[in-house]
N, C-alpha and C positions, 0 to 999 in steps of 0.2 A: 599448514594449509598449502595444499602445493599446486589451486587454479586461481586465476588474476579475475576470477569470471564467476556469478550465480549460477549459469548454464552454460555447456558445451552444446556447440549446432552438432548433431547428427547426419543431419541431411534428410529433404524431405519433412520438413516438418516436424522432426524428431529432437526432441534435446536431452541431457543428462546432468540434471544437478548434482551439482557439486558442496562440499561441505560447508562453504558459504552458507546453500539454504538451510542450515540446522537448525529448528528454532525451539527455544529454550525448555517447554514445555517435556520432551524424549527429542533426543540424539537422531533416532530413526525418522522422525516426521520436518518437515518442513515449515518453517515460518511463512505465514501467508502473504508478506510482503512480497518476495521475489516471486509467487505463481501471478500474484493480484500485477503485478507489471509485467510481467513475459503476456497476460491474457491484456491486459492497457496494448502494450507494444502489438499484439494481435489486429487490434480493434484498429489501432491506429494504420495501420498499414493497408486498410481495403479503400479499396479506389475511390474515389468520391470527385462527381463531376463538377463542382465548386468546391473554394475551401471551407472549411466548416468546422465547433469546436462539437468533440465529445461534452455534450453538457450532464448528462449525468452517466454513470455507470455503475452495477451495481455487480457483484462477484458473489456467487451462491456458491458457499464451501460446502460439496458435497461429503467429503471425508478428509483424512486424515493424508496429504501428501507424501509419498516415500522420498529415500532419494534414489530413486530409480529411472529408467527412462521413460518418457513421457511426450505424448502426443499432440499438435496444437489445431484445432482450425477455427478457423474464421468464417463469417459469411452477412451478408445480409439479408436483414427479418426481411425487410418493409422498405423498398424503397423510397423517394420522394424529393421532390424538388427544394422544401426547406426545410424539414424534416425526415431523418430516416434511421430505422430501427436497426443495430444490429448486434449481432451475439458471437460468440466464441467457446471454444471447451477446450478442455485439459483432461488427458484420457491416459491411464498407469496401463494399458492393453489391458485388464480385467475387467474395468470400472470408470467411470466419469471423476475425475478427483475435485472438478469444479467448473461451472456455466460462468459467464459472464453477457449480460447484455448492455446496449448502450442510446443513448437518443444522439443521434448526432445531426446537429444544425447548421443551417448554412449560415455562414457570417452577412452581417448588413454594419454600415455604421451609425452606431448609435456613440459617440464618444462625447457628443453635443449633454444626454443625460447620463453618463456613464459613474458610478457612484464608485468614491475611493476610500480605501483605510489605511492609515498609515503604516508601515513595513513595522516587523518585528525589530529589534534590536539586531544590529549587525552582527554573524556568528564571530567575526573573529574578537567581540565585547564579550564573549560570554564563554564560563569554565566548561570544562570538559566535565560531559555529564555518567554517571554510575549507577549499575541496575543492582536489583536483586541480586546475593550472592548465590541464591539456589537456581538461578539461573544461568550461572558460568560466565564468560567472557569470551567465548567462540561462537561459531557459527555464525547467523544472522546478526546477532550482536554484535559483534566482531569483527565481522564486516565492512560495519557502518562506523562512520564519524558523529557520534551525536555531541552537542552543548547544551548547558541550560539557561536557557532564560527566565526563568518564573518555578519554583518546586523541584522536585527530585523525582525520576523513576524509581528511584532507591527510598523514598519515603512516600509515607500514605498521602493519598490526595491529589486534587489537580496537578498537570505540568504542564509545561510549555517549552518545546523542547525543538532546534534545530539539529536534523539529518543529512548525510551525505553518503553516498555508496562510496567505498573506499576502491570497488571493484564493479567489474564490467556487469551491465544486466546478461547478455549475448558477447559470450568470448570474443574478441576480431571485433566489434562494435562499439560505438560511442554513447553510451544512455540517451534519450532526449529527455527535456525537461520534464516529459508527462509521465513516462515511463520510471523518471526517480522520484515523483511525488506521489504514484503509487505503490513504490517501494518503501517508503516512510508511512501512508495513510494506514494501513491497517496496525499499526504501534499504537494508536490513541488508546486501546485500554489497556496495554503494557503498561504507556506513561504515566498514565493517571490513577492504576489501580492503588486500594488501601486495603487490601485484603491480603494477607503473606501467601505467597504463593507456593511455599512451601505445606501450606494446609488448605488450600481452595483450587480450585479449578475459577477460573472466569475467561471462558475461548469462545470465541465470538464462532455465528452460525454464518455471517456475511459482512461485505464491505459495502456502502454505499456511498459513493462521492460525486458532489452536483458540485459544476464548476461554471464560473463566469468569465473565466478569460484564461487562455493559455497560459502555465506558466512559466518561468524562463529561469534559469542559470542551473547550479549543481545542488544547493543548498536549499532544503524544503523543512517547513518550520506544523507542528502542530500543537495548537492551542486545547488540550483534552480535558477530560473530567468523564466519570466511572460513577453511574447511581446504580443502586443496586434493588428491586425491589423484593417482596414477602414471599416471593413464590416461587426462586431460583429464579429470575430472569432479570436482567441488567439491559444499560445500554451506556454507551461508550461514543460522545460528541467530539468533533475537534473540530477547529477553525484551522486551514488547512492554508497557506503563506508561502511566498518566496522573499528574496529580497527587495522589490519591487511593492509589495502589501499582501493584500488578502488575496488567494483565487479562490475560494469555495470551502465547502462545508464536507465533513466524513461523517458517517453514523456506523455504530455497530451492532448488532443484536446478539447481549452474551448469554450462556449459559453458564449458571454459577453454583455452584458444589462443593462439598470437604470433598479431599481428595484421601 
């Protein structure tokens, strides 16, 4: 691996994934973590005349990621005074590779009724966590610092599992905390599958994460489980954490298959 970085800036709005984004599924495509945070990191950067959090956001994977270069913008739907709409895209110059839209609200303080859960277990309490073998050990994987707290991605079933990028989202840049908890959220049906992925397919169609408070430091924790239903269609929940407790919820909608 020879970038400190998921992306290189081009310029213009342009950047080029780097072998970081590999993600496990083919070598050639990209794990949806680092687009689902470069289009976070998108969202986050359009001007907003108070401050205000992204409360939900949702990431329509339109295909298959290359690692090639890749186009970003931003904009907003809808504007408005305490709520306002906005969206983003991710474009391989042939094709759209994925949408993002987002509700973003204006802060007020509510701390007076503000509901808490207690923090996962501290990562540095918890083993270093191991995936699938048919999945490899590079790329996106690879990348990342995970631990376990609760289960195995390496065995069937729920997990509960602390993330950390080992590397930059944007080369020359510092992640923010939002942008490395959507580099974690979309793993919830890695972590928690019970299906060998060596004979199934289970890849999710989108990301959806509804959030109630900012959240803050490097280390992002997701609580998941993987049901599968009669018809090839699955879905994939995680309670989604910093060290601090809970910020919100992930959902995913899989498509699920022999492969």
């Amino acid at each position: 691996m020879t970038e400190n970085a998921f992306y290189l800036p081009l310029g213009g709005d342009r950047y080029q994934p780097t072998e970081h984004t590999a993600g496990p599924w083919t070598p050639e495509a990209q794990h949806f973590g680092p687009p689902s945070a470069l289009l976070a990191r998108a969202l986050e950067g359009l001007a907003a005349d108070r401050p205000g959090l992204l409360a939900r956001v949702t990431v329509e994977i339109l295909g298959p990621a290359p690692l090639t270069e890749l186009s970003l913008r931003s904009w907003v739907e809808r504007p408005g005074r305490s709520v306002e709409l906005l969206g983003a895209e991710l474009h391989d110059g042939t094709r759209a590779v994925a949408r993002a839209s987002a509700w973003r609200i204006s802060e007020a303080d509510t701390t007076e009724v503000a509901t808490e859960e207690p923090a996962p277990p501290s990562p540095e309490d918890c083993r270093p966590a191991t995936w699938p073998d048919s999945w490899g050990r590079g790329g996106y994987l690879g990348a990342m610092e995970w631990r376990v707290i609760a289960g195995s991605p390496a065995e069937p079933g729920p997990a509960w599992v602390w993330g950390r990028q080992r590397v930059e989202l944007v080369a020359g840049e510092k992640p923010t905390p939002l942008q490395r908890l959507f580099a974690v959220a979309d793993t919830g049906n890695g972590a928690s599958n019970f299906l060998d992925p060596a004979k199934w397919w289970f890849i999710n169609s989108e990301l959806t994460v509804h959030l109630r408070r900012a959240p803050v430091g490097e280390w992002m924790a997701l609580d998941a489980r993987t049901l599968v239903g009669p018809t090839g269609v699955g879905t994939a929940t995680s309670t989604l954490s910093d060290v601090r407790g809970q910020v919100g919820q992930g959902a995913q909608a899989l498509m699920v298959r022999t492969r």
